[in-house]
C-alpha positions in Angstrom: -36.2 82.4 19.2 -35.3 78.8 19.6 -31.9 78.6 20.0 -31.8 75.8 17.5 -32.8 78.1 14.8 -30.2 80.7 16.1 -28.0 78.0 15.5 -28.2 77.1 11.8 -28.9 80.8 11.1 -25.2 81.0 13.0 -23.5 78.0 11.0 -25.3 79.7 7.4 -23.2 82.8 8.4 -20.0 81.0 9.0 -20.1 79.1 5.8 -20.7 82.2 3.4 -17.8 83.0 5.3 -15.1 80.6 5.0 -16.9 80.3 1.1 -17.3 77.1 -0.7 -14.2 75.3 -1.9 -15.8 73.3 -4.9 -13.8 70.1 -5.4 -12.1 68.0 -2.5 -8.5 68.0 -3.5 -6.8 64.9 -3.2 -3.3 63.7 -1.6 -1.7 64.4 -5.2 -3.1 68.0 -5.5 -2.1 68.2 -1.8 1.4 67.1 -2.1 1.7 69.2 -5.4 1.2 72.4 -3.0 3.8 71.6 -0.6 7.4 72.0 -0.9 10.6 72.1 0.9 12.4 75.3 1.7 15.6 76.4 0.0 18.4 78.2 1.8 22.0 79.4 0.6 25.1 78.0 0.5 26.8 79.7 3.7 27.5 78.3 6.6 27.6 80.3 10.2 28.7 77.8 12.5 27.6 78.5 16.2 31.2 78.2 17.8 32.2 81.3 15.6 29.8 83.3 17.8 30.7 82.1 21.5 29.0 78.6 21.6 30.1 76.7 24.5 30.0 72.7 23.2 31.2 71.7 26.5 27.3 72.6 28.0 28.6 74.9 30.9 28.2 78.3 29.6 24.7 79.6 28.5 25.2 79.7 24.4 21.4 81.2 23.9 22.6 84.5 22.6 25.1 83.2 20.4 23.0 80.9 18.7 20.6 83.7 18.4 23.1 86.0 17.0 24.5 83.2 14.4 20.6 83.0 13.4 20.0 87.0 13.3 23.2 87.5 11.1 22.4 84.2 8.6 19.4 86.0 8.1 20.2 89.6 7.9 22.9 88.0 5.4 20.5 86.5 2.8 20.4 83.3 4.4 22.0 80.2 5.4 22.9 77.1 7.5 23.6 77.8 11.4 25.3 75.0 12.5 25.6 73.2 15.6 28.5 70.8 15.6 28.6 67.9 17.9 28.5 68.4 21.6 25.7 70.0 24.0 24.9 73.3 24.0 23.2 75.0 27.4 20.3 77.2 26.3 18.7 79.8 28.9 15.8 80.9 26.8 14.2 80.0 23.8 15.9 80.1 20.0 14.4 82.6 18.2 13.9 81.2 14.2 14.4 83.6 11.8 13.8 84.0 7.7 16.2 81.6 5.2 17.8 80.4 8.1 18.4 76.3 8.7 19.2 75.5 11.8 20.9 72.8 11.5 21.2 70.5 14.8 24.2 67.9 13.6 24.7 64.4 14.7 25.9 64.1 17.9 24.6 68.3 19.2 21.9 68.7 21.3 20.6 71.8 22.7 19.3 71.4 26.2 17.4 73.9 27.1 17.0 75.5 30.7 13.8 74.2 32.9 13.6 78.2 34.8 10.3 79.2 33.3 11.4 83.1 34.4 13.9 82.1 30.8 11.0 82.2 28.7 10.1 86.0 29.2 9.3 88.3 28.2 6.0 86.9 26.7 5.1 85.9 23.2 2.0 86.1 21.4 1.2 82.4 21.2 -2.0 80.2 20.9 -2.7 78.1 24.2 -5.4 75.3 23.6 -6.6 77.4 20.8 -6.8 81.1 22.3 -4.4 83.7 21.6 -2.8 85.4 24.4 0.9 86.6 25.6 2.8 83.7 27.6 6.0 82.4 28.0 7.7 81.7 24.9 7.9 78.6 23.2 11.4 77.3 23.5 12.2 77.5 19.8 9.7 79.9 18.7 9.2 82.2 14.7 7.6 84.8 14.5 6.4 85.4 10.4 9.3 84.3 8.6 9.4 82.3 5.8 11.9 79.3 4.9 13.3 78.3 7.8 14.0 74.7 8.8 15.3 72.7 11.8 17.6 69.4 10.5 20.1 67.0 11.4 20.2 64.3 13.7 20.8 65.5 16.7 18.2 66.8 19.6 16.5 69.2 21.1 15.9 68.6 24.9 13.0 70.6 26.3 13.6 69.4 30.1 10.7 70.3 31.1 10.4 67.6 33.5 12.1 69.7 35.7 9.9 72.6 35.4 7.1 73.5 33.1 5.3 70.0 33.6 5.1 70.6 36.9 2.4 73.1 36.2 -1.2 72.3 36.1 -3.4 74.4 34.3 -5.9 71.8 33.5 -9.5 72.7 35.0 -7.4 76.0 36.7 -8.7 79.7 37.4 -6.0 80.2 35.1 -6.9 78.2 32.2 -10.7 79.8 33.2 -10.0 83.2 32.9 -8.2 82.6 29.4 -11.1 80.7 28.4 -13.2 83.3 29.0 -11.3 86.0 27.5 -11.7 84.4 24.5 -15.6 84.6 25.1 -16.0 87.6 25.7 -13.3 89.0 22.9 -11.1 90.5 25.1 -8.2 92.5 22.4 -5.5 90.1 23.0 -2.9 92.7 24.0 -5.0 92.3 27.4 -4.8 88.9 27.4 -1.5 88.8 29.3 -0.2 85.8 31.2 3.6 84.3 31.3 5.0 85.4 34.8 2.7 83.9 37.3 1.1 82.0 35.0 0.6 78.0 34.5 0.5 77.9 31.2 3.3 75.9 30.0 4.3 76.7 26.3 4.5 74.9 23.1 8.2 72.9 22.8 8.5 74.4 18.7 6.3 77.2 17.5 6.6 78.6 13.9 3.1 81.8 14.5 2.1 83.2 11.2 5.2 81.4 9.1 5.4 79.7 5.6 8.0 77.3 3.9 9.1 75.3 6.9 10.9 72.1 7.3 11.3 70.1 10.5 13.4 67.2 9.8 15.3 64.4 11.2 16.0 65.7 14.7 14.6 64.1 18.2 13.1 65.8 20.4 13.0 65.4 24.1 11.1 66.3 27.3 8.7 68.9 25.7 6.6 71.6 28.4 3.1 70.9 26.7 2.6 70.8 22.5 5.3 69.6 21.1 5.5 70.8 17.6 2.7 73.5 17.0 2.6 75.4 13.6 -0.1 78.4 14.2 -1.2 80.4 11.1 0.9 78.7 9.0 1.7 77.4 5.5 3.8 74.8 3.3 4.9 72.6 6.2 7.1 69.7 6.3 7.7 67.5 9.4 10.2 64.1 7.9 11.3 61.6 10.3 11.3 63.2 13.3 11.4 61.3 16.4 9.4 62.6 19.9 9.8 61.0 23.3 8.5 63.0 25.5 5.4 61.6 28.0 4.6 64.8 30.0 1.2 66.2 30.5 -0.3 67.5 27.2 2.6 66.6 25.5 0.7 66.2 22.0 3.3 65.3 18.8 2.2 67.5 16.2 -0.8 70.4 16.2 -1.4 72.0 13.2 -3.5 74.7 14.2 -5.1 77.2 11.5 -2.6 75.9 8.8 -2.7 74.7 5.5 -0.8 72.5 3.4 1.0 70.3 5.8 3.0 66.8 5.7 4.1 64.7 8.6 5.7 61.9 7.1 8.4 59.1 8.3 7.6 60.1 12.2 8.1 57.8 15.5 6.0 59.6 18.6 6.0 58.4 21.8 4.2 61.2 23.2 1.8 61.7 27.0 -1.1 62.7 24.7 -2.5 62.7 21.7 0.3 61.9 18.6 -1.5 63.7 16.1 -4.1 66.4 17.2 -5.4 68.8 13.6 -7.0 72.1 15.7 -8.4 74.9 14.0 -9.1 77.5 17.1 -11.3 77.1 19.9 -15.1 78.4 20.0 -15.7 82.5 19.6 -12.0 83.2 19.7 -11.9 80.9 16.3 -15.1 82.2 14.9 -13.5 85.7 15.0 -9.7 84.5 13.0 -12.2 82.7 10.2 -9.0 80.8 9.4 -9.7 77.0 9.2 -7.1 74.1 8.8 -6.9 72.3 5.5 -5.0 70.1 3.3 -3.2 67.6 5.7 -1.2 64.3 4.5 0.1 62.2 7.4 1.5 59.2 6.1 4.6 56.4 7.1 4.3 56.8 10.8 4.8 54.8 14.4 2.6 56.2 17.5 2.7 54.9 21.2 0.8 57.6 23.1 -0.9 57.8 26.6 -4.3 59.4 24.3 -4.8 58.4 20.9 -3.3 58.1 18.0 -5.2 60.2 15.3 -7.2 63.1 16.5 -9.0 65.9 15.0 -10.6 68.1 17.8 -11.5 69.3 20.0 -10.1 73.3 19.7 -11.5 73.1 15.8 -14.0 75.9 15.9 -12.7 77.5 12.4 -13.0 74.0 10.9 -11.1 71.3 9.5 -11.0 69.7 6.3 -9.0 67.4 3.8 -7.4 65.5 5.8 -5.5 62.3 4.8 -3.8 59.5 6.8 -2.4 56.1 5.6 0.6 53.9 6.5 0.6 54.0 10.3 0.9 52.3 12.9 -0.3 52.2 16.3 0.4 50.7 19.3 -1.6 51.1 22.6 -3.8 54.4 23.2 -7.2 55.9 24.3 -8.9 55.6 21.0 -7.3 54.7 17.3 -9.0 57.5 15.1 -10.9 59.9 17.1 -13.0 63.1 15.7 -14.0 65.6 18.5 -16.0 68.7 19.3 -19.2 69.8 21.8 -21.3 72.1 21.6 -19.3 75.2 22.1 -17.3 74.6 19.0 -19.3 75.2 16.0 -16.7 75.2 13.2 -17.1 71.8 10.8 -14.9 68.6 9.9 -14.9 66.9 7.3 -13.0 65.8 3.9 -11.2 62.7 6.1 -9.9 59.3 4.7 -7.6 57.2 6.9 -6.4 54.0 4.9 -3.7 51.1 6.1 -3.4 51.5 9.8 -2.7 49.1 11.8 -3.9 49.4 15.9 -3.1 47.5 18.5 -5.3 47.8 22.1 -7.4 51.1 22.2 -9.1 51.6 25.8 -12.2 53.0 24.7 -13.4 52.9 21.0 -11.0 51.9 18.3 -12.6 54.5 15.6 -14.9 57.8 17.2 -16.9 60.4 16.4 -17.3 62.3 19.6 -19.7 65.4 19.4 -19.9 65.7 23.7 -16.6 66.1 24.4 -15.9 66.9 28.5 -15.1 70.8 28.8 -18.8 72.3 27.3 -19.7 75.8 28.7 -23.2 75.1 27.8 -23.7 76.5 24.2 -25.4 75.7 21.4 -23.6 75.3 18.5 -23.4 71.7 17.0 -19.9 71.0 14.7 -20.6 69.8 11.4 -19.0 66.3 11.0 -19.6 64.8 6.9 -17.9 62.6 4.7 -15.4 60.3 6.3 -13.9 57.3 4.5 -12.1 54.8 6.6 -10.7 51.5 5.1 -8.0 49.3 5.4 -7.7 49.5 9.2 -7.0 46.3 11.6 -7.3 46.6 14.9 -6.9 44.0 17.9 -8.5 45.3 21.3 -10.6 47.8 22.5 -11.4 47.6 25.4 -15.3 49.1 25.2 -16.4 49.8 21.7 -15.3 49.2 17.9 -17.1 51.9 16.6 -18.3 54.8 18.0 -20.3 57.8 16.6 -22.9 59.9 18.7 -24.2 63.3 16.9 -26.7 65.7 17.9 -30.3 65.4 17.4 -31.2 67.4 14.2 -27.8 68.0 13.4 -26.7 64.2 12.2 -23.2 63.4 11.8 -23.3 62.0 7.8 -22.0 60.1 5.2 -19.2 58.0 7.0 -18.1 55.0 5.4 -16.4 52.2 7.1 -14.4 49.8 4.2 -12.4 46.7 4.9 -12.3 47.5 8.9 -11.2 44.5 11.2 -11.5 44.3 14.8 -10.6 41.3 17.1 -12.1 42.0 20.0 -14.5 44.4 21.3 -17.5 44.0 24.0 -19.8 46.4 21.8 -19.4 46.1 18.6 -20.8 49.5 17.7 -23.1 52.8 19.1 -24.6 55.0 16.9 -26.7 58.1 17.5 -28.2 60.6 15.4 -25.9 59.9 12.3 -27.0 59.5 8.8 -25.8 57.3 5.8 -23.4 54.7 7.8 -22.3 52.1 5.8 -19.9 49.2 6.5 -18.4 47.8 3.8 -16.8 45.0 5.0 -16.2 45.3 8.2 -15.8 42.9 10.8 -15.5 43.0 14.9 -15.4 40.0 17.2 -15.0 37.5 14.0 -18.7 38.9 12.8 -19.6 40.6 9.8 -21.3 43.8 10.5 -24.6 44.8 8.4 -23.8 47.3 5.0 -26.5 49.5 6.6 -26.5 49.5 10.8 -29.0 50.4 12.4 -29.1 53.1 15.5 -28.2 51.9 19.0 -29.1 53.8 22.1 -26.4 56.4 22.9 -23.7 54.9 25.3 -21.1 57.1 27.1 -18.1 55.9 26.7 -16.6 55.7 30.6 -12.8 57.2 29.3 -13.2 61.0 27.7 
């Protein structure tokens, strides 16, 4: 059978699956859904339990033990008063509990990746396996938080990002795994492994608020909700420039702001996943209902991302308000054709971009990392407008589908770009329209024609 029919037959499937959603909510209907946690009145301040302020002795287990009797208590506020607490080991989160990192604390956390065991059931790049524990890491609460001004220093500088997984027998074998459906109990890794984990993790959690605290030095994603829902990230602050050191991942999550953040992060600063190719396809659980808005972003990739572990889908997804300074590409949407899985639902308004490196806005459907499949994403209804944007270095606008599987119904509105050698590639895409947009101080036709497909030279 031709494998393009095998295809659609396999997308047909997936949507009676996932089930039609009727109308497109909007960023009101969106924000209505979403709200902030509420905890109780008491207070279990860390130093009641052992914490050493002074950073010499390890004050893990107390924090862990203020945590487990907040919550066993009905909840609360753990507290971390000013000074610097030494933590071997990750923070385990737990129900009603707000831990609260005060102006002037910071937990600095130990860079011994033997502190991170035993393993965790975790997502890495969109498969589930068991690996090192993220250094704060929830396991299905609900209502938990992490506030206050203070920080949370991962070190890993010192340890985890020294690994390389990227293009390992490792990062294979997980890969394929996945492929093949492996039960995930089997899927062990941690000891051994290079596969550094997530800097915060909240797995299978709802009601969670992550606000006002910096975080430093992350091992790979830095803030990674998995199976989650009802999640707030407010004025956060990220400097962290490791390998992989994403901002924010929402990963198989719904109902999720990020609002009033500064990341200045060694990868992407925003990166919406939904799962990664059969692995994905088996959860069925796509991410939905995203508002990012208010933001700053300096990052060695790009600034918005959707893609590319998004085999489950993504959809509704709203940016506006940010600002970004130099990265790979501005706005960037991408899969290949292992993914399957669908975006769509997108409108970016008011951002501001300063020099990208490749393309300023993409729609990326080849992705490096294919396995050889067949199984094109669905990429449909995108509105951009509002966006300025004053280098890139090889092509305004970028869009390259699939032949017989068109990317469709993008719309480009009030878009202005200073400087670009190519103005714009499109391939196999249908109903493009610029309204308004300009690159290189020249008005770009309302209905562009398609270009022959150019690879961009940076992935």
């Amino acid at each position: 059978m031709d494998r393009r029919i095998i295809s659609l037959a396999f997308f047909l499937v997936f949507c009676l699956a996932v089930g039609a959603e009727g109308r497109v909510p909007d960023k009101r209907s969106i924000l209505a859904r979403i709200s902030e946690p509420e905890f109780g009145p008491e207070v279990y301040n860390v130093l009641d339990y052992g914490a050493d302020p002074g950073g010499v002795a390890d004050s893990r287990d107390a924090i862990n033990e203020a945590i487990s009797v907040c919550s066993s208590g009905g909840g609360g506020v753990v507290l971390l008063p000013p000074g610097e607490y030494r933590c071997d080991g990750s923070v385990i989160l737990k129900s009603n509990v707000n831990l609260n990192v005060s102006e002037g604390a910071a937990v600095v956390f130990s860079d011994a990746p033997e502190d991170y065991l035993p393993a965790v059931l975790t997502i890495w790049e969109g498969t589930e396996l068991f690996n090192y524990s993220p250094l704060v890491y929830s396991y299905h609460a609900e209502n938990i938080a992490i506030t206050g001004k203070g920080t949370l220093d991962g070190r890993a500088s010192r340890g985890f990002a020294r690994f390389r997984p990227q293009k390992s027998a490792i990062q294979d074998s997980l890969r394929q795994m996945g492929i093949d459906g492996v039960p995930v109990n089997e899927r062990c890794f941690g000891k051994a492994s290079i596969l550094p984990p997530s800097m915060i993790q909240p797995f299978g959690c709802r009601n969670i608020l992550i606000e006002g605290v910096t975080i430093l030095d992350s091992p790979y994603w830095v803030i990674h909700p998995v199976y989650c829902n009802n999640v707030i990230v407010r004025d956060v602050t990220i400097n962290s420039r490791n390998l992989n050191n994403d901002g924010c991942d929402p990963e198989y999550t719904s109902d999720v702001l990020i609002e009033g953040c500064t990341f200045n992060v060694g990868d992407d600063a925003i990166a919406i996943k939904a799962g990664r190719d059969n692995d994905a396809w088996r959860k069925g659980m796509k991410t939905s209902n995203i508002l990012i808005r208010d933001c700053d972003f300096n990052s060695k990739c790009n600034g918005l991302c959707i893609g590319s572990e998004m085999s489950a889908g993504v959809e509704n997804v709203y940016m506006e308000n940010v600002r970004i300074s130099r990265c790979l590409s501005g706005i960037y949407f991408k899969s290949n054709l292992d993914r399957g899985g669908f975006i769509r639902n997108v409108h970016v308004r008011n951002v501001s971009c300063d020099t990208v490196r490749t393309a300023f806005i993409r729609f990326d459907s080849d992705y490096h990392g294919a396995r050889g499949g067949f199984y094109p994403t669905v990429f449909e209804n995108f509105l951009i407008e509002d966006v300025t944007g004053t280098v890139s270095s090889e092509c305004g606008f970028y869009a390259v589908g699939i032949e017989n599987y068109e990317m469709r119904n993008i719309r480009l509105k009030n878009v202005a770009l200073e400087s670009a050698p190519v103005p714009y590639v499109l391939k196999h895409v249908r109903n493009v329209r610029f309204d308004n947009v300009t690159i290189n101080g020249v008005r770009m036709p309302e209905h562009p024609s398609e270009t022959s497909a150019v690879r961009l030279k940076s992935f």
